[in-house]
N, C-alpha and C positions, 0 to 999 in steps of 0.2 A: 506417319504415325509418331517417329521421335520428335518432333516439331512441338505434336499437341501435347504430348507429356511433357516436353519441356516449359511450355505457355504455364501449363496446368502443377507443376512443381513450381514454379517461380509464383505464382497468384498464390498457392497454398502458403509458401513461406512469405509472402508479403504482408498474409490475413492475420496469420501466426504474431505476423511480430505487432502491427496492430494491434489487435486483442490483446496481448499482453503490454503495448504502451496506454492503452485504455482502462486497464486492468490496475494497473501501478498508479494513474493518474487520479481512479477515486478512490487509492486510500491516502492521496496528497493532500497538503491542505497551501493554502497561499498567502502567504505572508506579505504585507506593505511593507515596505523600507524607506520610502522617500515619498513624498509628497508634495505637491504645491499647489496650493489650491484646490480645487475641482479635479486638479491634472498626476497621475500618477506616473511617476519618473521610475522606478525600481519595481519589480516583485521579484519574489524568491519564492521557488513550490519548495516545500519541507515535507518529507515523506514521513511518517510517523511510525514508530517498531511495535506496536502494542502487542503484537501479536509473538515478539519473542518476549515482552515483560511476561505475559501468561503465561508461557512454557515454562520459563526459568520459576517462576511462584509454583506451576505444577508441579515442579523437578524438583521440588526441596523435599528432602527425608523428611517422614513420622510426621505428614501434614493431617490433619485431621478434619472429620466433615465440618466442625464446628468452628475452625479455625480461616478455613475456604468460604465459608457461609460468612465470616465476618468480612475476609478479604474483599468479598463479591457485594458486602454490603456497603464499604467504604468504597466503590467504584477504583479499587486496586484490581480487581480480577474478573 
């Protein structure tokens, strides 16, 4: 019985981490660095934070609905 709990804790935490490297990878994006030809030599994945820019724009004192709606309309927010 301790065998199959253990089989079955190690597959849980292997799924676990998975899912969250899957999870982080679409909100990556991939950058070219080098190129030759047809042939690509370099990429770089660059994660992107947009999701603390929103928070900190959220967090700011005496933001107003009219000012969020402009934020949200200039694709800041």
């Amino acid at each position: 019985m301790g065998v199959q709990k253990t089989i079955f804790l190690v597959l849980v935490v292997v799924g676990l981490c998975a899912g969250f490297y899957l999870l982080g990878r679409s909100h990556a994006e991939v950058k070219i660095i080098k190129q030759k030809g047809e042939e690509i030599i370099k990429e770089v994945e660059v994660i992107k934070y947009v999701d603390k820019q929103k928070a900190d724009i959220w967090a700011r004192p005496n933001a107003t609905d009219s000012e969020l709606i402009g934020l949200f309309l200039q694709d800041k927010l």
